[in-house]
N, CA and C atoms of all chains as a GROMACS GRO file, in nm:
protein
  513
    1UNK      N    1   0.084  -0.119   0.000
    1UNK     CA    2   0.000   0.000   0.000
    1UNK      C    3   0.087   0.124   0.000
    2UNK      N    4   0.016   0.213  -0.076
    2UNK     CA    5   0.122   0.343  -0.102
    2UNK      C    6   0.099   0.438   0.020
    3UNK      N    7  -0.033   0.453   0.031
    3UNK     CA    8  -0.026   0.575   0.133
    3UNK      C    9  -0.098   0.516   0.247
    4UNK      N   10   0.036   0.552   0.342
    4UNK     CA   11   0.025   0.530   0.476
    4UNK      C   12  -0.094   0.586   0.596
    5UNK      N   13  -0.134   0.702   0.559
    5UNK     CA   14  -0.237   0.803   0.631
    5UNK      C   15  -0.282   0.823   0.495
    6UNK      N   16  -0.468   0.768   0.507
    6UNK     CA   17  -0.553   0.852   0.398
    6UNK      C   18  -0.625   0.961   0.472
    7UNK      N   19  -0.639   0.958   0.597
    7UNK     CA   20  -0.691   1.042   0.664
    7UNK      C   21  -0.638   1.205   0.712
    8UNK      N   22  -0.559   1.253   0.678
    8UNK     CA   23  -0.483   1.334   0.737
    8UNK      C   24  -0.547   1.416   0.870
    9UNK      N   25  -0.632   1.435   0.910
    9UNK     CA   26  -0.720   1.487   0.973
    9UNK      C   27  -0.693   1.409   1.103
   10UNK      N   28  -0.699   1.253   1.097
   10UNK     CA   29  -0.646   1.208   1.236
   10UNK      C   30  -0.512   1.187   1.267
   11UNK      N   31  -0.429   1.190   1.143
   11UNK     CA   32  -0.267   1.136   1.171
   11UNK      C   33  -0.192   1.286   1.164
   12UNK      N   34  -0.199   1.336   1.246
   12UNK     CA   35  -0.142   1.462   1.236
   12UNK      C   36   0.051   1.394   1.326
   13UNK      N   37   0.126   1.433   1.273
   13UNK     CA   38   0.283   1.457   1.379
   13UNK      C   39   0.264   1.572   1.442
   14UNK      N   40   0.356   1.582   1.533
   14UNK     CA   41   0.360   1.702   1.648
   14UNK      C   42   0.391   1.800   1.555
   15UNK      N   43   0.520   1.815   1.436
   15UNK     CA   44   0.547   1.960   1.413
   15UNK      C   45   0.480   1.948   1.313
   16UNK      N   46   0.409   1.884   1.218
   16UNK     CA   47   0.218   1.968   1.185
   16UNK      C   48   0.172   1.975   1.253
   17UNK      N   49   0.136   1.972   1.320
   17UNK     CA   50   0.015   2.023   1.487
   17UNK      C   51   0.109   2.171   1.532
   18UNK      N   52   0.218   2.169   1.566
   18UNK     CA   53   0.256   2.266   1.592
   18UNK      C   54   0.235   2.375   1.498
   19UNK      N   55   0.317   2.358   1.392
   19UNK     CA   56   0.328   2.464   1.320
   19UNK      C   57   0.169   2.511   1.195
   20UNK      N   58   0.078   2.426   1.265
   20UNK     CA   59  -0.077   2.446   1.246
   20UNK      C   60  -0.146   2.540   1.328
   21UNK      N   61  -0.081   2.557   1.464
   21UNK     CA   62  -0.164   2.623   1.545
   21UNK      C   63  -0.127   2.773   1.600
   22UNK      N   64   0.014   2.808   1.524
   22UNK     CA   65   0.075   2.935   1.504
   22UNK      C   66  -0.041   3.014   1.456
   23UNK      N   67  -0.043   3.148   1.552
   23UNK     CA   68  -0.177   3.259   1.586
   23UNK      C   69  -0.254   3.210   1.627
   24UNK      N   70  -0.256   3.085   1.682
   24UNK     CA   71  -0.409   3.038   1.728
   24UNK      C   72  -0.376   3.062   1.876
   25UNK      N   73  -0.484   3.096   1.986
   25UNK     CA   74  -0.506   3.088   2.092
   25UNK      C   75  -0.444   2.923   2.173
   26UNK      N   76  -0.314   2.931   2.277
   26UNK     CA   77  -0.320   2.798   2.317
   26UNK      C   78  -0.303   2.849   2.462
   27UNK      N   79  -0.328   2.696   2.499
   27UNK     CA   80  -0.275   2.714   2.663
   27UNK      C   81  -0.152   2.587   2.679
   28UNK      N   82  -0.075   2.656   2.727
   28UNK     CA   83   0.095   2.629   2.747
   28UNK      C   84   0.119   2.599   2.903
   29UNK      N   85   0.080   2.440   2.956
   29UNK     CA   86   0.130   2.374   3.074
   29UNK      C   87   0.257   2.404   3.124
   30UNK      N   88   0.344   2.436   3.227
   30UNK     CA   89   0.448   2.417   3.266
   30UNK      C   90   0.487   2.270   3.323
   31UNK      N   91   0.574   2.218   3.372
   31UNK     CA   92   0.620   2.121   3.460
   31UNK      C   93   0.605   2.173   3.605
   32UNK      N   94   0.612   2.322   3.643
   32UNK     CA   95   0.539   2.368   3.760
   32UNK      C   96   0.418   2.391   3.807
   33UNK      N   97   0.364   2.327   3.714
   33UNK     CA   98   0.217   2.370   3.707
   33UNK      C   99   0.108   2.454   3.702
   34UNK      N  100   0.187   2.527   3.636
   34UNK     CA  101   0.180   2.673   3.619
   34UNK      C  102   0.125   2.674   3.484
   35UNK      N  103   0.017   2.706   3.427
   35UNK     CA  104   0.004   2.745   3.268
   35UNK      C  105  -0.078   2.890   3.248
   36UNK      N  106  -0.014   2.927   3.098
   36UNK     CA  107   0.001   3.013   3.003
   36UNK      C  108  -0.096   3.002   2.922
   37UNK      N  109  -0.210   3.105   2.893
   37UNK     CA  110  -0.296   3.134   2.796
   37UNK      C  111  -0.289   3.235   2.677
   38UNK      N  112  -0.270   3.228   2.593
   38UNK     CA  113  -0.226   3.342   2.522
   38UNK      C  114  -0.217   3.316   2.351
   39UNK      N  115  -0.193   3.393   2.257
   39UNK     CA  116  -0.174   3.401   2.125
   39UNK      C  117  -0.078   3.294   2.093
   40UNK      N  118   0.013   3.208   2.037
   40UNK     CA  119   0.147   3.166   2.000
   40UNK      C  120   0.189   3.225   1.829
   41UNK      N  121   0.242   3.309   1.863
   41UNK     CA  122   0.383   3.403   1.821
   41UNK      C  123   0.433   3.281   1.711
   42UNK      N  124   0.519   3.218   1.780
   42UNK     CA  125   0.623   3.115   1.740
   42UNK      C  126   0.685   3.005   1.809
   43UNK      N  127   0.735   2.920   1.781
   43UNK     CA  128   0.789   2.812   1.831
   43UNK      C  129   0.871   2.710   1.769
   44UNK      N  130   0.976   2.704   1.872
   44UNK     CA  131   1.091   2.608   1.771
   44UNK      C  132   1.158   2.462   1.838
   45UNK      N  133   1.214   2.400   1.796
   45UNK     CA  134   1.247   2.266   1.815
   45UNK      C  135   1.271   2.250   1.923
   46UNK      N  136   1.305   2.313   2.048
   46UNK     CA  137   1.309   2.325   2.172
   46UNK      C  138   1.231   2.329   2.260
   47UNK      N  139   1.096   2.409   2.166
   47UNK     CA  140   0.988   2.432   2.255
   47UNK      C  141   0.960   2.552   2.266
   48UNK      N  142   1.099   2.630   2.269
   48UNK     CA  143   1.078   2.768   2.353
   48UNK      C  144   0.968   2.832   2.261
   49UNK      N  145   0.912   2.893   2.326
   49UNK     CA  146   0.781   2.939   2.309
   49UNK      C  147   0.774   3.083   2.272
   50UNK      N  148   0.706   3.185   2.224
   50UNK     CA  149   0.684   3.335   2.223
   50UNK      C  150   0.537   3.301   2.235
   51UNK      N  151   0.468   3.404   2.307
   51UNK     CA  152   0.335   3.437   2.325
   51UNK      C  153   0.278   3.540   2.356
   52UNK      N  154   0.180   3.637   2.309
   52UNK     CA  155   0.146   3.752   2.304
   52UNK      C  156  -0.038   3.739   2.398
   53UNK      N  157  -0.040   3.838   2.431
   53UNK     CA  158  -0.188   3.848   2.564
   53UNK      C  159  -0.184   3.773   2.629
   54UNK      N  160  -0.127   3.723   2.676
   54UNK     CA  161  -0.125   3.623   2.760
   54UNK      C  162  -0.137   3.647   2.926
   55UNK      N  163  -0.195   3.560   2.946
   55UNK     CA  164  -0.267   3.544   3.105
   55UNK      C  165  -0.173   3.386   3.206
   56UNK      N  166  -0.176   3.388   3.283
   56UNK     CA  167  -0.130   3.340   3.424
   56UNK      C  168  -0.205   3.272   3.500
   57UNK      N  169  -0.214   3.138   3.512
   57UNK     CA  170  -0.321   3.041   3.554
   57UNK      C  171  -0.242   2.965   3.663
   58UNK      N  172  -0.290   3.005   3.756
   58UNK     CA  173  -0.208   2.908   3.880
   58UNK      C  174  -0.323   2.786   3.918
   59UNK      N  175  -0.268   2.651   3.960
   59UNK     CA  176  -0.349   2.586   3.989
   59UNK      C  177  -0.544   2.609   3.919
   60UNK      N  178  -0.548   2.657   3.785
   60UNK     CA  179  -0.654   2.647   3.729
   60UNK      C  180  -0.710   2.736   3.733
   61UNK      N  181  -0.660   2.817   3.794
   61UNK     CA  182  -0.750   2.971   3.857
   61UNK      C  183  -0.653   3.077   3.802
   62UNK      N  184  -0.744   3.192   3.736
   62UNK     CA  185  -0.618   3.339   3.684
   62UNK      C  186  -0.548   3.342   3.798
   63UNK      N  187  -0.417   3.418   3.795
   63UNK     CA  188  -0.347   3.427   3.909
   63UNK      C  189  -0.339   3.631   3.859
   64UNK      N  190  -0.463   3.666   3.763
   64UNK     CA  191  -0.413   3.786   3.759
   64UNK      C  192  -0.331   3.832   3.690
   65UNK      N  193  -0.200   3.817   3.714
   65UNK     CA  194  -0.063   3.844   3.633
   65UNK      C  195  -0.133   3.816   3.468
   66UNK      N  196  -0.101   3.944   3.390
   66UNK     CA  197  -0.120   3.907   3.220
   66UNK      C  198   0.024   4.004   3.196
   67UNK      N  199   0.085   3.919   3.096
   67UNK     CA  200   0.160   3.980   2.972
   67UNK      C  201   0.166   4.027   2.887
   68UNK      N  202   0.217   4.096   2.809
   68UNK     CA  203   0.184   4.157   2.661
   68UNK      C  204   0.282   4.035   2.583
   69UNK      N  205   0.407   4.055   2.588
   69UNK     CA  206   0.459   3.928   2.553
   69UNK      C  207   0.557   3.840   2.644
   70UNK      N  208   0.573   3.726   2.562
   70UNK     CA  209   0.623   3.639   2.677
   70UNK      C  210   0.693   3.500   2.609
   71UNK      N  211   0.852   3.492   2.684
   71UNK     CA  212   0.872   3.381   2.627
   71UNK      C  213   0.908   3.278   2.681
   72UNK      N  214   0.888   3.145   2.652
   72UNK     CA  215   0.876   3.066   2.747
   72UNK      C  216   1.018   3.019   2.719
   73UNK      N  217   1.083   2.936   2.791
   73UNK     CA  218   1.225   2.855   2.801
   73UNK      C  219   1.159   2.684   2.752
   74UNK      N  220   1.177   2.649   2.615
   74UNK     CA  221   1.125   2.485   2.658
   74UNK      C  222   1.096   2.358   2.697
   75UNK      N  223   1.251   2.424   2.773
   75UNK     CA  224   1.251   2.300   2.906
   75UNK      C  225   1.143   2.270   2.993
   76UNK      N  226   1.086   2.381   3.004
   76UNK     CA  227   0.973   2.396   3.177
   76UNK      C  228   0.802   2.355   3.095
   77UNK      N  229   0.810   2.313   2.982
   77UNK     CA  230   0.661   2.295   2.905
   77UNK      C  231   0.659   2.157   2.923
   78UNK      N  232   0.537   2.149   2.963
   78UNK     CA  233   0.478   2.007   2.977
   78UNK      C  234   0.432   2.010   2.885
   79UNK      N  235   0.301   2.050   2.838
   79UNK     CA  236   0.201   2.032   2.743
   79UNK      C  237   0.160   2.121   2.642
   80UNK      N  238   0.154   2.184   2.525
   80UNK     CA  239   0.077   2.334   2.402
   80UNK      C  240  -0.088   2.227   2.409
   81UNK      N  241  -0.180   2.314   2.400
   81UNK     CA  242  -0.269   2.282   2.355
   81UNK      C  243  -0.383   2.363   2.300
   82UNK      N  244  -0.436   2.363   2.183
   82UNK     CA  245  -0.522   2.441   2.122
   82UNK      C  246  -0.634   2.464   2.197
   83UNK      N  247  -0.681   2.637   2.219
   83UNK     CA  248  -0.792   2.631   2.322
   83UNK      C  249  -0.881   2.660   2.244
   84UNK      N  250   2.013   2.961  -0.528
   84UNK     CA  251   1.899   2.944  -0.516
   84UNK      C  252   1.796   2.915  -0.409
   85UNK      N  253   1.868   2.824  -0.332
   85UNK     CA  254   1.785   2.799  -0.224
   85UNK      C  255   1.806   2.915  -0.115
   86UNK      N  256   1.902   2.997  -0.108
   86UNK     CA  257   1.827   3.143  -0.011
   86UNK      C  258   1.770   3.191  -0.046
   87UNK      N  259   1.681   3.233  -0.106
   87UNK     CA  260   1.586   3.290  -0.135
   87UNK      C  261   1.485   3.216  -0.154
   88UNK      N  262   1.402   3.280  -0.032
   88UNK     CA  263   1.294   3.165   0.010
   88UNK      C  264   1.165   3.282  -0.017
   89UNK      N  265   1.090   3.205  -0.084
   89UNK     CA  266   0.991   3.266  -0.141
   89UNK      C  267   0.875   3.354  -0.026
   90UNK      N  268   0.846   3.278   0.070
   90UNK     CA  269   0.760   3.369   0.178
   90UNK      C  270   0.861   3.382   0.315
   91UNK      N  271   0.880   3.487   0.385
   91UNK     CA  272   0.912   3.582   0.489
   91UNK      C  273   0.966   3.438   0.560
   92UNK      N  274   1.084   3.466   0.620
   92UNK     CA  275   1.128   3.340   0.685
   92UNK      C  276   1.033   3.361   0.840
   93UNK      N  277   1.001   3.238   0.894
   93UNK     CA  278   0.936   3.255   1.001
   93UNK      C  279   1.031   3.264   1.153
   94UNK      N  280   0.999   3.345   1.236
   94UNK     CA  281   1.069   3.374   1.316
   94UNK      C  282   1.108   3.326   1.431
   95UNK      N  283   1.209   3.240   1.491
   95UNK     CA  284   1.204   3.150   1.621
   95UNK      C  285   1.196   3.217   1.776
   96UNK      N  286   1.141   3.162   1.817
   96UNK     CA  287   1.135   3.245   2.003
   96UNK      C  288   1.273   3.354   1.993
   97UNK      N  289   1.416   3.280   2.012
   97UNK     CA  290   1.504   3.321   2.034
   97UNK      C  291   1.549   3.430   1.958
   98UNK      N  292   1.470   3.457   1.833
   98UNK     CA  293   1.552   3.548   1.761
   98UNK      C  294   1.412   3.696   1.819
   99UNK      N  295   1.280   3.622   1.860
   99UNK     CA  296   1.188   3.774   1.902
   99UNK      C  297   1.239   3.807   2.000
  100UNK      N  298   1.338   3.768   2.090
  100UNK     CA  299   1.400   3.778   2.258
  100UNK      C  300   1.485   3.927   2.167
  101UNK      N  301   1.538   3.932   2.064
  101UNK     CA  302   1.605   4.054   2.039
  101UNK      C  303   1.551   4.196   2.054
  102UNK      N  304   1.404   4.162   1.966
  102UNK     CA  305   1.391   4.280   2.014
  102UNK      C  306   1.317   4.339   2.175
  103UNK      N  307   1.395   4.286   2.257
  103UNK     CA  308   1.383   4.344   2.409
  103UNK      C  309   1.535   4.379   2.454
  104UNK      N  310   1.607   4.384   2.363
  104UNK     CA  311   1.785   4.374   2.413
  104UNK      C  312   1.748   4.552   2.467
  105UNK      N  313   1.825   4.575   2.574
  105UNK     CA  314   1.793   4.717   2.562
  105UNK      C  315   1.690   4.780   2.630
  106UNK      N  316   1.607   4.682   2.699
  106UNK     CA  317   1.446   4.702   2.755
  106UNK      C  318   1.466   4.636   2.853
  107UNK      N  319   1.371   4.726   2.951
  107UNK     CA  320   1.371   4.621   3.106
  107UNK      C  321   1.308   4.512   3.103
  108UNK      N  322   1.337   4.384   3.120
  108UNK     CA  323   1.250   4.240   3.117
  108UNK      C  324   1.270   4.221   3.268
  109UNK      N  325   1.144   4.121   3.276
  109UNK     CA  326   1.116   4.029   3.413
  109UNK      C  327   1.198   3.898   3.344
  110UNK      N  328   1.270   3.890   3.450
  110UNK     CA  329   1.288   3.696   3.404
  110UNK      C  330   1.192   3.625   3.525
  111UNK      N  331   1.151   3.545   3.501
  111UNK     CA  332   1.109   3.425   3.605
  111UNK      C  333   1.237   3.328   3.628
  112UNK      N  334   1.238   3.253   3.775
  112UNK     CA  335   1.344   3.198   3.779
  112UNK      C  336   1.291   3.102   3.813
  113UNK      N  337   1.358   2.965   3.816
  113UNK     CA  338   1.303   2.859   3.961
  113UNK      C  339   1.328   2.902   4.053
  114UNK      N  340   1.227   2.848   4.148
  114UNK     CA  341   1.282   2.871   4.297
  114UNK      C  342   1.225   2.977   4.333
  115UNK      N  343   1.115   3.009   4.299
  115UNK     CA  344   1.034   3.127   4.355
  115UNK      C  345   1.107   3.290   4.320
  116UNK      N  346   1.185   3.282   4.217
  116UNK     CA  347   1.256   3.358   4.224
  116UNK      C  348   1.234   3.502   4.084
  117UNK      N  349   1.278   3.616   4.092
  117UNK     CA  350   1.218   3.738   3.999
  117UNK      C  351   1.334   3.789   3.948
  118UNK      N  352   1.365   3.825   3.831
  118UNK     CA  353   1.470   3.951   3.840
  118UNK      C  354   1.427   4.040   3.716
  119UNK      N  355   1.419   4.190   3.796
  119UNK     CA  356   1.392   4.258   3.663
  119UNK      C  357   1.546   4.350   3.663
  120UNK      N  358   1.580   4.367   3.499
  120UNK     CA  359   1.686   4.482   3.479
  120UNK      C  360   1.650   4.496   3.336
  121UNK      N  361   1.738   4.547   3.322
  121UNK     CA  362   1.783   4.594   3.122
  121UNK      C  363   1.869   4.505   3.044
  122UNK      N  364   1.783   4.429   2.940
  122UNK     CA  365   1.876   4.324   2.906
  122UNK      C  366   2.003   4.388   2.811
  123UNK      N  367   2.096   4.288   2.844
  123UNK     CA  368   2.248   4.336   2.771
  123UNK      C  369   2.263   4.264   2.641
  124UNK      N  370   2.218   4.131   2.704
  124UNK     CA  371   2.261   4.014   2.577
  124UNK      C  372   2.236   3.873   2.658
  125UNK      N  373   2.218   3.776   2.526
  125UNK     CA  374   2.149   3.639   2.601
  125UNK      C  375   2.215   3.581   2.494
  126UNK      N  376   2.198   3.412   2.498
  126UNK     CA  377   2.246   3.347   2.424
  126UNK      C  378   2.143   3.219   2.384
  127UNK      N  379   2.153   3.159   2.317
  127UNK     CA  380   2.045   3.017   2.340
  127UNK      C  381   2.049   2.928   2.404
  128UNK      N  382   2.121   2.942   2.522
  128UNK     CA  383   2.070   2.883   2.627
  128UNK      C  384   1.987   2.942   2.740
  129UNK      N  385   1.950   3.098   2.726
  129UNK     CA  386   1.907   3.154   2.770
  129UNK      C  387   1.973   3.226   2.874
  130UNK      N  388   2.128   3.218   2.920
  130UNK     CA  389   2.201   3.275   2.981
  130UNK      C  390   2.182   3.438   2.946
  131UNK      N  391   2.213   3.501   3.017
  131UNK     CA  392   2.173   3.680   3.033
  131UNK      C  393   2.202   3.752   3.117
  132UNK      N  394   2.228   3.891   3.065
  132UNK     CA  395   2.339   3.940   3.112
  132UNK      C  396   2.239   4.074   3.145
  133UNK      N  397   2.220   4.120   3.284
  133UNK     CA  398   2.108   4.202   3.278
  133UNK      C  399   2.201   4.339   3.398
  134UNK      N  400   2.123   4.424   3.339
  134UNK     CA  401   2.260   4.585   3.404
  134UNK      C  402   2.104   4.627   3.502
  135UNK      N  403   2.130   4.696   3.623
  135UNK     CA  404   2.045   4.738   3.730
  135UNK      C  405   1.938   4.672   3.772
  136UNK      N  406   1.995   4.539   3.811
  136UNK     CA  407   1.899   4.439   3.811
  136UNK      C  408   1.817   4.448   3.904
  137UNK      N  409   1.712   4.431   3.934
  137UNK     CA  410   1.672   4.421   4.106
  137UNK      C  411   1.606   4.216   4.081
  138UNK      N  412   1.634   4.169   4.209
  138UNK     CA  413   1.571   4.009   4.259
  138UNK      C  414   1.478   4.023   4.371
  139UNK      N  415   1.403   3.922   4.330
  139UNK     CA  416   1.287   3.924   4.422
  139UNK      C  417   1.274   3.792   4.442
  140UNK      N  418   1.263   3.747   4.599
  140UNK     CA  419   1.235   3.666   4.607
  140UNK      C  420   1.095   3.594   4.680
  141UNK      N  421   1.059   3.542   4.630
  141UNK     CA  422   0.839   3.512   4.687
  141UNK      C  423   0.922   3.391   4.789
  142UNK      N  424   0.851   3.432   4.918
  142UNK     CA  425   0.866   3.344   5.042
  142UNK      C  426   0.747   3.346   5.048
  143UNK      N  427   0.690   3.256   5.138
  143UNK     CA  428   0.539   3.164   5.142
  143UNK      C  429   0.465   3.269   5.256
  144UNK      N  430   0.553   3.348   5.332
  144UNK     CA  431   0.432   3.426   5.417
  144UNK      C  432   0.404   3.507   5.422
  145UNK      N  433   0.528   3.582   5.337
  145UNK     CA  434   0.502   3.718   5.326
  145UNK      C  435   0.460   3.726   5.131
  146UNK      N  436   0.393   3.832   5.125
  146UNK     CA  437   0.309   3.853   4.966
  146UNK      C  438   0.402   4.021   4.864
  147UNK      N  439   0.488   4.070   4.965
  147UNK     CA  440   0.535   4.148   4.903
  147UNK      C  441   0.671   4.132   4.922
  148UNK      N  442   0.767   4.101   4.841
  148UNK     CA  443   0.898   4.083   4.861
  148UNK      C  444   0.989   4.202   4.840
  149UNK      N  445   1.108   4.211   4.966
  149UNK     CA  446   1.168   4.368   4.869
  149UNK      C  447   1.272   4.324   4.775
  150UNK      N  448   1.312   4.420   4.686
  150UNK     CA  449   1.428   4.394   4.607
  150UNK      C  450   1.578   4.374   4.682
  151UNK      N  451   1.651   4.309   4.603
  151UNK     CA  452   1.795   4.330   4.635
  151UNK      C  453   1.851   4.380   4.465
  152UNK      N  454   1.893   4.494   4.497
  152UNK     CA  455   1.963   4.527   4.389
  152UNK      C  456   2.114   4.511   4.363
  153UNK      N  457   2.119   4.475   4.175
  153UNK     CA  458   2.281   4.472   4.156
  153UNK      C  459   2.278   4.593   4.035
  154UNK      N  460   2.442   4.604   4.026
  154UNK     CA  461   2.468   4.676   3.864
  154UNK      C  462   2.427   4.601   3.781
  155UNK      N  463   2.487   4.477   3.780
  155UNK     CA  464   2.506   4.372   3.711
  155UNK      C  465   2.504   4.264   3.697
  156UNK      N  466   2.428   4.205   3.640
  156UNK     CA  467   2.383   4.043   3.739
  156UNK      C  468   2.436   3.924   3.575
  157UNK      N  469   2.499   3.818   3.554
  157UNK     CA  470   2.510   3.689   3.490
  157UNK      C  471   2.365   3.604   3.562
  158UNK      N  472   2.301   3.584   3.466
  158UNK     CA  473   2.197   3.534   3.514
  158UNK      C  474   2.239   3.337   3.408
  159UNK      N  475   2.235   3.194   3.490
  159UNK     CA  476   2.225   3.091   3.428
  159UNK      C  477   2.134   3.002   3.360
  160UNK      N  478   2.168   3.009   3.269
  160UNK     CA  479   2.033   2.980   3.140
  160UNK      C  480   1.913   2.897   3.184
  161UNK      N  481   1.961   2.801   3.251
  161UNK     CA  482   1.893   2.664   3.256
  161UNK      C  483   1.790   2.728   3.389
  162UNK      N  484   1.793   2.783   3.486
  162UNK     CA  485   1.696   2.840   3.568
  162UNK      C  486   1.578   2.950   3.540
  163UNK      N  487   1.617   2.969   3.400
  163UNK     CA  488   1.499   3.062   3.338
  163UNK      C  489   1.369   2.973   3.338
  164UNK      N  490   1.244   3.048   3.355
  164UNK     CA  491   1.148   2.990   3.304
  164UNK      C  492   1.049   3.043   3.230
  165UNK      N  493   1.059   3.228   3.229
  165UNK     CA  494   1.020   3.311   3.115
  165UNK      C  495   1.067   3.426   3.138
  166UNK      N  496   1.064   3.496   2.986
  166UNK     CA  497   1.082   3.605   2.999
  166UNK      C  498   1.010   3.719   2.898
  167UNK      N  499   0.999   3.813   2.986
  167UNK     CA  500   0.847   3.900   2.929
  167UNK      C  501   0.930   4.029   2.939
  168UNK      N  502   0.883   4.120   2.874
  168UNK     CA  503   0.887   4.283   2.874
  168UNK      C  504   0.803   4.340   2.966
  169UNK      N  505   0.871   4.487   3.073
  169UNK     CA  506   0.767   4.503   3.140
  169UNK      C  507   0.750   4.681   3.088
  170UNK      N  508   0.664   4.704   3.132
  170UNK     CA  509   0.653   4.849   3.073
  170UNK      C  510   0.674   4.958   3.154
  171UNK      N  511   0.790   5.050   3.126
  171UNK     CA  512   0.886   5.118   3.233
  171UNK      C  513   0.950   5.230   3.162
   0.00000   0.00000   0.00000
């Protein structure tokens, strides 16, 4: 069989998913448990992150704190996810 | 041929960190930890080199921490955990 995925819609890889969801609204998990709501800017093989409006979610709840921009280090990301 | 890439090259985290060189940033640290100054220069590991720095450190009982200020602070890459522009 020639093609492996006829579906593309469910077989997505991470960097199509990633580089699909550039300007879209995500929320960005830390490993501290700390997550990031905001625009995504950009993002590169590391992870490290840029993000614009972005808001401050402690334990699930705003913590208040918003950014204009913001960049993340991609060591400390647990999880991107499209909101 | 192949430099010249037909649409706008897209831009990585590390290269938008430039334009704040020059601007006061917050870093986040581990460890409960703050530092705002004027960035000098960083590298991709996120190491940074920040001039009139002030640190803050969040202790669990008290909610307002004071600064300790430097001229000059070497800040180590790997303890970053963001860094934002603040408006000043």
């Amino acid at each position: 069989m020639s093609e492996v995925s006829s579906n593309s819609s469910i077989k997505t890889d991470p960097s199509t998913f990633l580089s699909g969801i550039i300007g879209s609204k995500v929320s960005v998990k830390l490993n501290n448990g700390v997550s990031y709501v905001g625009n995504l800017q950009s993002i590169d093989g590391f992870m490290n992150i840029v993000m614009d409006t972005t808001a401050e979610f402690i334990g699930g709840a705003a913590s208040g704190t918003k950014y204009g921009d913001v960049f993340i280090r991609g060591n400390n990301v647990l999880y991107i996810s499209k909101v | 041929m192949a430099d010249v890439q037909p649409q706008q090259k897209q831009e990585e985290p590390l290269d938008l960190i430039r334009y704040q060189l020059d601007e006061t940033v917050l870093v986040k640290l581990r460890g409960a930890r703050e530092m705002k100054g004027k960035l000098q220069g960083y590298d991709s590991h996120c190491n940074m080199v920040l001039s009139d720095a002030t640190e803050y450190i969040y202790a669990e009982n008290q909610d307002k921490p004071q600064g300790k200020s430097t001229d000059m602070v070497f800040i180590r890459g790997d303890s970053v955990i963001l860094i934002s522009p603040v408006a000043e």
